[in-house]
C-alpha positions in Angstrom: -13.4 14.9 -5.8 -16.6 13.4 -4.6 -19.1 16.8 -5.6 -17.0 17.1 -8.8 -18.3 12.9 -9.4 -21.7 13.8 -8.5 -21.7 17.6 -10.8 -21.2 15.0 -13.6 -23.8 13.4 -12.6 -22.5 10.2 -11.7 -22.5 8.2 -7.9 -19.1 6.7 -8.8 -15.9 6.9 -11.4 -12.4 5.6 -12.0 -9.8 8.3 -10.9 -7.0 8.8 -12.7 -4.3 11.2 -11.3 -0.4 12.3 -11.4 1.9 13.8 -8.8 -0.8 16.0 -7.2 -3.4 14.5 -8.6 -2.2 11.3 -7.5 -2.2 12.6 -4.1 -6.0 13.5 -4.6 -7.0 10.3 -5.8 -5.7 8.5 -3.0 -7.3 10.0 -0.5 -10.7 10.6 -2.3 -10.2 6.5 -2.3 -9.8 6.8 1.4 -12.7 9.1 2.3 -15.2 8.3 -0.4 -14.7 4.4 -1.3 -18.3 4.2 -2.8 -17.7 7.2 -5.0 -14.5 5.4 -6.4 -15.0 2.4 -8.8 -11.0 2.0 -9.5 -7.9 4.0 -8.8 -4.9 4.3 -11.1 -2.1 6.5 -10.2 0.6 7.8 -11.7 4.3 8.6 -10.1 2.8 9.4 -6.9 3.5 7.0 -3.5 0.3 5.8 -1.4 0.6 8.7 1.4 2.1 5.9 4.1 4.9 4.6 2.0 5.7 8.4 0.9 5.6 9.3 4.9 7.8 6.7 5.6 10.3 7.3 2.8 10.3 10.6 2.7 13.1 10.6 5.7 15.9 8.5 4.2 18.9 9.9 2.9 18.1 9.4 -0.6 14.8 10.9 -1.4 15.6 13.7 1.0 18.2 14.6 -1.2 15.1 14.6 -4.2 12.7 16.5 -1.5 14.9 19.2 -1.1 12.8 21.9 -2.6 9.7 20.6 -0.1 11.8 21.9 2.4 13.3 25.3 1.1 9.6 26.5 0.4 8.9 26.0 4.1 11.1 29.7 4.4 8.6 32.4 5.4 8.0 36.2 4.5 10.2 37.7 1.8 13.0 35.2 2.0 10.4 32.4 1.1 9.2 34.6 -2.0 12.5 34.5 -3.2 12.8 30.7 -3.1 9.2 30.4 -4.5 11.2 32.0 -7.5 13.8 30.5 -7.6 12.5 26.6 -7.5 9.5 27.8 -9.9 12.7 28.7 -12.7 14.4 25.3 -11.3 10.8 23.5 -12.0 10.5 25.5 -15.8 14.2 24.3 -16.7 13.8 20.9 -15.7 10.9 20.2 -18.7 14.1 20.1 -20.8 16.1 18.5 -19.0 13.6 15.8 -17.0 12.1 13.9 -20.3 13.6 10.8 -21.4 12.2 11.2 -24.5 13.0 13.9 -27.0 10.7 16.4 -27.1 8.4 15.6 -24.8 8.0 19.1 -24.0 7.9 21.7 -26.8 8.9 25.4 -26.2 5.4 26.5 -26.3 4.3 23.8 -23.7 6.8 25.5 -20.9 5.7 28.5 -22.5 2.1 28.2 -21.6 2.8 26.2 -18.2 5.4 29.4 -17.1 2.7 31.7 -18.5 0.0 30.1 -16.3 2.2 30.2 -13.0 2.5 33.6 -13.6 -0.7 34.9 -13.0 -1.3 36.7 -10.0 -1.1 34.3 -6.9 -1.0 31.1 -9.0 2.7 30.2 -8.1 1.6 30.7 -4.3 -1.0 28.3 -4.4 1.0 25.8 -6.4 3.8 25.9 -3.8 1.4 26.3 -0.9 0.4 22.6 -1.1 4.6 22.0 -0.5 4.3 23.9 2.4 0.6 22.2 3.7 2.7 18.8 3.6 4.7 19.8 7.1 1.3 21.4 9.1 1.3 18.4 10.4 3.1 15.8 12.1 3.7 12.1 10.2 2.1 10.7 13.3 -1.1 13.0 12.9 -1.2 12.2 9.0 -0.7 8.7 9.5 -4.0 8.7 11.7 -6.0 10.0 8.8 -5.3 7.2 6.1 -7.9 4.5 5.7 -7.6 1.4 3.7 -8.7 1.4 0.2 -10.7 -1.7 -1.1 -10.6 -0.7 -4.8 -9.1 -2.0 -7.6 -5.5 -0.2 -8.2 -2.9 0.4 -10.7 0.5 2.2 -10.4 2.2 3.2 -12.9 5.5 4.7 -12.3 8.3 6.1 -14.5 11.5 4.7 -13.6 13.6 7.4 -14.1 12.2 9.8 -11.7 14.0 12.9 -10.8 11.7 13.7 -8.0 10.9 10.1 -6.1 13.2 7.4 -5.9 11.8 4.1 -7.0 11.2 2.3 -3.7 8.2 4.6 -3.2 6.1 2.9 -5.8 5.9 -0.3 -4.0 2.3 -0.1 -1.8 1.8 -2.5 1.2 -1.0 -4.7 0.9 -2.2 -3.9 4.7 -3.1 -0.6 3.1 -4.0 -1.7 -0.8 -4.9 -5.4 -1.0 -5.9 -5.2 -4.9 -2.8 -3.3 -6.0 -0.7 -3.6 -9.1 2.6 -1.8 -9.6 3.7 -1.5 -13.3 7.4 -0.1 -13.4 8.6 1.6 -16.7 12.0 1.7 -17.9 13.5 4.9 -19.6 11.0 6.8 -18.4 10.8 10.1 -16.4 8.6 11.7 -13.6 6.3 12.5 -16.5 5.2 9.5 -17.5 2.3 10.2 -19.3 4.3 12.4 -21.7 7.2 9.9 -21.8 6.0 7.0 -22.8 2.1 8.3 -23.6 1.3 4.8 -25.8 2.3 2.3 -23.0 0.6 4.6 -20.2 -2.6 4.7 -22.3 -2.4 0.9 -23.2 -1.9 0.3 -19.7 -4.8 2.5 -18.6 -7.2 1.5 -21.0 -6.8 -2.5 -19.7 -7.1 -2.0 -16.4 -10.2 0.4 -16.7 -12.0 -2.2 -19.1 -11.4 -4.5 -16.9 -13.9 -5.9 -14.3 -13.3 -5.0 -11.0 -12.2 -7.6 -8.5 -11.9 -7.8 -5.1 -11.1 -9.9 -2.1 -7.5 -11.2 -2.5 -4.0 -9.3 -2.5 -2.6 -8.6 -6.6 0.7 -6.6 -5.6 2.3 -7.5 -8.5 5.5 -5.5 -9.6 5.9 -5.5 -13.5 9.0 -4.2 -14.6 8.9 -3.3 -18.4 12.4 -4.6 -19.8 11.6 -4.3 -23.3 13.5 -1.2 -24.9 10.4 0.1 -26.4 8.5 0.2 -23.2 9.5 3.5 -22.8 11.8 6.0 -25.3 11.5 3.3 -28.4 7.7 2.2 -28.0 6.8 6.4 -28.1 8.9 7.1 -31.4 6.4 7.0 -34.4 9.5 6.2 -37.3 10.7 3.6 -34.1 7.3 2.0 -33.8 6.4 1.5 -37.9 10.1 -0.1 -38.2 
């Protein structure tokens, strides 16, 4: 993340990342803080939180597929399968909006999986999670100074909803904004709330120097389905 700041030919930037990306971000906060200017993340936990939820009975009952990929040799190919078609059905299902997904999208994302070796290196960062211990990941995580926005979709198939709250030992200047009917995919879900919410926080100046974990849940209906339906919106 840091070369790919400075091939743009910047020193710094805001990150903005999802899931995996979300995973990136936070730790290019950790590693590189003078190369990240703000952080806003989307439906993924700060590594601690996820390391210390991961173990309950509830979101190991969402991690399930985490753990079947673990399976080595041929027997692990077969599961690589059979959660990638899982994964590829639950675009129709996962959306609370309808639609959110077209045909041709899963079309083109089961189409890109499917080139030689791409599903193994999708899956392989599943199976990079358990190389080491929690204590041994815990030891790597640094406290990040930045400015920081979460903004999770309440309706998460993947991540129960406790994993979006981020201690302030680890993330002083922290907000979490919560959205209602809204899936894993929040972007897609409820894209003109997401991009309202990203464009204010990146226009605003950064500050620093005091704890803001403040948890915003969106209780207007058209925070999420409503607010992304065009005939909804001019009513």
């Amino acid at each position: 993340m840091e070369r790919l700041i400075g091939a743009c030919g910047s020193e710094s930037a805001a990150i903005v990342g999802h899931d995996w990306g979300g995973v990136a971000g936070w730790l290019a906060a950790m590693r590189y803080p003078e190369a990240v200017e703000k952080l806003a993340i989307l439906n993924c936990p700060h590594p601690n939180r996820f390391l210390r939820g991961l173990w309950s009975p509830h979101q190991l009952r969402k991690s399930w597929y985490m753990f079947a990929l673990q399976v080595p040799g041929p027997p692990g190919r077969f599961v690589q399968e059979s959660v990638f078609a899982w994964f590829t059905s639950n675009f129709r299902r996962d959306p609370v909006r309808q639609g959110t997904f077209t045909e041709e999208d899963i079309r083109h994302y089961a189409e890109a999986m499917r080139r030689p070796g791409a599903l193994t290196a999708t899956t392989n960062y599943y199976r990079a999670l358990f190389r080491r211990s929690p204590a041994q990941n815990k030891k790597l995580l640094r406290r990040i100074e930045a400015p920081v926005v979460v903004i999770w979709g309440e309706e998460d198939r993947y991540l129960g909803t406790a994993l979006a709250e981020t201690e302030p030992s680890w993330v002083p200047n922290v907000r979490v904004q919560r959205l209602l009917n809204t899936s894993h995919w929040v972007q897609q879900d409820s894209f003109h709330r997401v991009n309202a919410l990203l464009l204010e926080f990146l226009r605003a100046p950064n500050r620093s120097g005091g704890t803001r974990n403040v948890n915003t849940s969106m209780s207007d209906p058209k925070a999420g389905l409503a607010f992304d339906d065009p005939l909804a919106s001019e009513e």
